[in-house]
N, C-alpha and C positions, 0 to 999 in steps of 0.2 A: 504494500500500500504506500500510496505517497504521499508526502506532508507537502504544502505545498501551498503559498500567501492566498491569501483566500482574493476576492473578486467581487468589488460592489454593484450591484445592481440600481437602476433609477427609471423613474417614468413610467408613463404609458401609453399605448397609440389608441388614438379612437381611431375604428374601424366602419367603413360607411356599410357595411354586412354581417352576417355572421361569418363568412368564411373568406380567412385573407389566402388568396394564393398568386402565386408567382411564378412564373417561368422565365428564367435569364440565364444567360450564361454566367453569372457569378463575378462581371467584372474581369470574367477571363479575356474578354478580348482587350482589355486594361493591364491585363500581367505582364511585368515586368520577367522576360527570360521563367515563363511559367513551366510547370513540368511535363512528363510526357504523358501521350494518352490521348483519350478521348472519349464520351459516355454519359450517360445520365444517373443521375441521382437524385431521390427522393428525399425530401427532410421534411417528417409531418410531425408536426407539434399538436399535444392535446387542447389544449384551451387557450383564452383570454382571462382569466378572472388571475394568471400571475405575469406581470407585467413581464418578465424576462424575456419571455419567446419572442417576441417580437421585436423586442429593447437590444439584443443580446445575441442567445445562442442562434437565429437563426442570420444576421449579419455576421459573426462572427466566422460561423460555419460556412457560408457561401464566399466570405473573404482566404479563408485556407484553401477552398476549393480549388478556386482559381491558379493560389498559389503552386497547387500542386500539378493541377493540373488543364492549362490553359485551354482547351478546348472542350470541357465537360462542361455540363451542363447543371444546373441543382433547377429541380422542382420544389418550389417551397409551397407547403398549407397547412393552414389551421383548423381544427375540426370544430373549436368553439364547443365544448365538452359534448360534442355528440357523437358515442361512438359506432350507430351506425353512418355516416357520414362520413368519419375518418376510414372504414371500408371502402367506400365507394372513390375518395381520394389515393388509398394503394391501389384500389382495381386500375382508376385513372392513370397515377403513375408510369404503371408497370405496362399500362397499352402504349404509350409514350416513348416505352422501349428502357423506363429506369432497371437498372442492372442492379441497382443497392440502393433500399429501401433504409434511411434512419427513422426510425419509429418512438416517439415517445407516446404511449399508449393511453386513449381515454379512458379505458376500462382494459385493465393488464388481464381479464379473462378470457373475452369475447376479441382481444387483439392475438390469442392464437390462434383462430383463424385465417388472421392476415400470413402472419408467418407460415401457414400450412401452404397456403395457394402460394405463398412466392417464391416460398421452395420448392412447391412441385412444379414451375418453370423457372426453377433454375437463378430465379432472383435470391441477395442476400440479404438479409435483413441484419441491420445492427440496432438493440436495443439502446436506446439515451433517457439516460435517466432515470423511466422507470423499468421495471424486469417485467417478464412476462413470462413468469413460473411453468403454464400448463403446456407449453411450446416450446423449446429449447430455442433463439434466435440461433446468431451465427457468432455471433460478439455482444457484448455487451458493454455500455462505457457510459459508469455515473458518478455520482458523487455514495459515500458512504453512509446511507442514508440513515442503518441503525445507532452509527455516531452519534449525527446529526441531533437525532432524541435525544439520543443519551446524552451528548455535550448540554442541549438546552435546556432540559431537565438540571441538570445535577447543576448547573448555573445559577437554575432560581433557585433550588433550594440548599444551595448552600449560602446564595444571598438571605434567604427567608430568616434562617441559622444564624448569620451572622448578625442579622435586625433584630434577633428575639421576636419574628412576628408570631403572631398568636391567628391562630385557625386553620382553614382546609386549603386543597388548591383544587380547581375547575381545569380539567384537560379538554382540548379543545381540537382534535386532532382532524385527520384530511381527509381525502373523498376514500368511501367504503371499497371502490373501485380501482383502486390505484393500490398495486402493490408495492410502490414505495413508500406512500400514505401506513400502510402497516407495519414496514420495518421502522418508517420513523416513529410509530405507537408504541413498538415491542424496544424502541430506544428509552423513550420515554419512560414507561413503565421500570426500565432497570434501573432510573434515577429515583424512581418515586416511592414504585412499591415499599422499600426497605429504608424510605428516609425518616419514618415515624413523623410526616405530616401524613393528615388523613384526605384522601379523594374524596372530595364531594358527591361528586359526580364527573362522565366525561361523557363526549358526544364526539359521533362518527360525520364529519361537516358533507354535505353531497356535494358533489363539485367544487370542494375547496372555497365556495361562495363565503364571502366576508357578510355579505344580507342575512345567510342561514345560523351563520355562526353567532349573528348579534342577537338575533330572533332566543335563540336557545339561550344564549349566557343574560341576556334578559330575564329569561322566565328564573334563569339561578339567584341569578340579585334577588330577586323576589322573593325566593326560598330561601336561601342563609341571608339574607343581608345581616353584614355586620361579622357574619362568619367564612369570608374569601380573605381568603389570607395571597392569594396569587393564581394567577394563569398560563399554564402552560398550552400553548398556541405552537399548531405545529407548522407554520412559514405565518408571513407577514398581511396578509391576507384576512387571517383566521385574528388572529392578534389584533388586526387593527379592527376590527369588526368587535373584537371583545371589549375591544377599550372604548369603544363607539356606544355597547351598551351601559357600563359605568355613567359615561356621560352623561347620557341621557338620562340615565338613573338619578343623576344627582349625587352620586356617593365617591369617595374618594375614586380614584383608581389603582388599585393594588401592583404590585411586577406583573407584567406579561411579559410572554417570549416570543419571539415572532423565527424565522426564517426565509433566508433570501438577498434580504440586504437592499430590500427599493427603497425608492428616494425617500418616500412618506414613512418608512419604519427608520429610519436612519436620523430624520425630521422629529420622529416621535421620542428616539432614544434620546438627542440633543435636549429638545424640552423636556425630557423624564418624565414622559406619557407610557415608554413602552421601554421593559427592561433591556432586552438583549438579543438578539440576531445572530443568521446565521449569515457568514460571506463565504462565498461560495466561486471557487476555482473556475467560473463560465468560460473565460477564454481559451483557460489551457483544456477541460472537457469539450469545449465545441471543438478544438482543432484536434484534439486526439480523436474525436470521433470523423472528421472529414481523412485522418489520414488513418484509421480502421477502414473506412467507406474506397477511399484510394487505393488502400493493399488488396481488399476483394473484390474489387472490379480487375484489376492485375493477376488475379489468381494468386495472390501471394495470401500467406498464413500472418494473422497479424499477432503481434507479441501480449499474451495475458499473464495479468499480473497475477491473480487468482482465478476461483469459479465459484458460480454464482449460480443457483438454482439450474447448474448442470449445462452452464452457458459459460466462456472463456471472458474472461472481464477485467478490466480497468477502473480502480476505484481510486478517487480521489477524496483526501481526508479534508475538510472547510475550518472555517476559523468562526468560534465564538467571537460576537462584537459586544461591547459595554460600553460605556461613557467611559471606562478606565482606558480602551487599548482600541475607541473609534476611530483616532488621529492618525494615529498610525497605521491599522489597517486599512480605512476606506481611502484616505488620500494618500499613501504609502506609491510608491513606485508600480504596484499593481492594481491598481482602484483607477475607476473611471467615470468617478463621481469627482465634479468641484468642487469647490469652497464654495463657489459664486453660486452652486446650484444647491447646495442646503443651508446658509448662510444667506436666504433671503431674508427681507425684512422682520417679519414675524418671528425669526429663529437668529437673529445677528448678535443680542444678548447673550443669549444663551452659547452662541457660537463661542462668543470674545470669554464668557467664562471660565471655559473646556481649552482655550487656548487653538482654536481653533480659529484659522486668521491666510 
């Protein structure tokens, strides 16, 4: 496994539809002495509801591409969490003539499927992000996800620890359908269960939705109020959605944890809305997955670092963010977040505080 500066995320794109897609060459015909080759590939993202895919890994991705390989092509789409749709975009794909299908899956069950058909003609598919247990892909290439829990978990509560806070924590974790959503819950759960705070309650978010998750941590205000001692929020999404029902609530707002690293969680942790984050490797993950994607259109055997639900994989390890170590991680030599872009007015206080400048 790799240790490896982690990678701020920021933003998001309004989309005039549900489903963004894209066909270009990748700025290949832009590369400077590009590599050899030539072919298509697929890069299908599950949703909008986390600003990255759009912000991120898939610029990211079709920028390597190029680099590798000047005359390939990248099919980019977004399924916008519907995963019949994201079928119908690999069928599309692969009629297009994509040889390597990158798949981040809307539902990591009904997405063995995909991998069945694209294997029985001969396409590969490389898992991003999340796994897709019931299918073996070809490769696999993500971030570590049961860290992830476990890192943000044993965060709060060792912050809770150190506060003397008094009461329970509310888990807040990702879509039922995602099997990275469950290794980062089974992460979770290894920080919590044994911390002798008590689970309130937790809830399984559908679609990752920030709306569903405030709906829920809503109805818990209502039920302990007075008795949350903290939120464990499994990405930034879920988090900001929890700290949205507080507000509303009128009641303080206790640590929550978010994951990811967008701008408004980053925004959140500066004004001490939202405890800690996760930063996450996006660059150096999108381009090891375009040069996994490069090796099997090559026919070459690409290098795994382990294995993963029976699939050859590359994990990468992310960085807990806090007010202690955001300076340095989010505007650090690998971040690609501004000063000028969380350090707007509303947050320049707070900014100049933190020594952030």
């Amino acid at each position: 496994m790799r240790k490896l500066p982690g990678f701020a995320l920021a933003g998001i794109l309004a989309l005039g539809s549900l489903t963004a897609c894209a066909e270009e060459p990748g700025t290949a015909d832009a590369a400077k002495g590009g590599g050899s080759g030539s072919g298509k590939v697929a890069f299908l993202m599950p949703d909008l509801a986390s600003t990255r895919y759009e912000q991120y890994d898939a610029p990211l991705f079709k920028k390597r591409m190029a680099e590798l390989c000047a005359k390939c092509k990248v099919i980019y789409q977004n399924a916008a969490s519907d995963a019949s749709l994201q079928q119908q975009q690999a069928n599309s794909a692969m009629a297009q003539g994509a040889k390597v299908l990158v798949l981040d899956p809307v539902d990591s069950q009904s997405a063995a499927t995909i991998v069945q058909t694209a294997q029985s003609q001969g396409v590969k598919v490389v898992a991003y992000d999340r796994p897709i247990p019931a299918k073996p892909a070809d490769f696999y290439v993500s971030f570590d996800n049961e860290a992830i829990g476990r890192s943000i978990g044993q965060s709060l509560v060792d912050h809770l620890k150190e506060t003397k806070a008094k009461g329970g924590l509310l888990e807040v974790n990702g879509s039922p359908t995602d099997a990275a959503a469950g290794l980062i819950k089974k992460g979770i759960h290894k920080a919590v269960d044994d911390s002798g705070l008590k689970l309130l309650a937790e809830y399984d978010t559908p679609d990752w939705s920030p709306e569903k998750a405030q709906q829920w941590v809503s109805g818990q205000i209502a039920q302990y109020r007075g008795r949350i001692a903290g939120v464990v929020a499994a990405n930034d999404g879920t988090g900001g959605g929890s700290i949205a029902a507080f507000k509303a609530a009128e009641v303080d707002v206790p640590p929550v944890t978010g994951n990811d690293a967008e701008l408004a969680a980053v925004q959140r942790i500066v004004a001490g809305d939202q405890y800690n984050t996760i930063s996450k490797p996006i660059k150096i993950v999108a381009e090891a997955a375009a040069e996994v994607a490069h090796d099997l259109m090559q026919g070459k055997k690409p290098k795994a670092d382990t294995t993963l639900f029976n699939t050859p994989a590359q994990l990468f390890h992310p960085t807990v963010v806090t007010q202690k170590n955001l300076k340095q991680v989010i505007f650090g030599p690998e971040g690609v977040l501004k000063v000028k872009d969380v350090c707007t007015r509303p947050y320049a206080a707070d900014c100049e505080r933190l020594g952030i400048k």
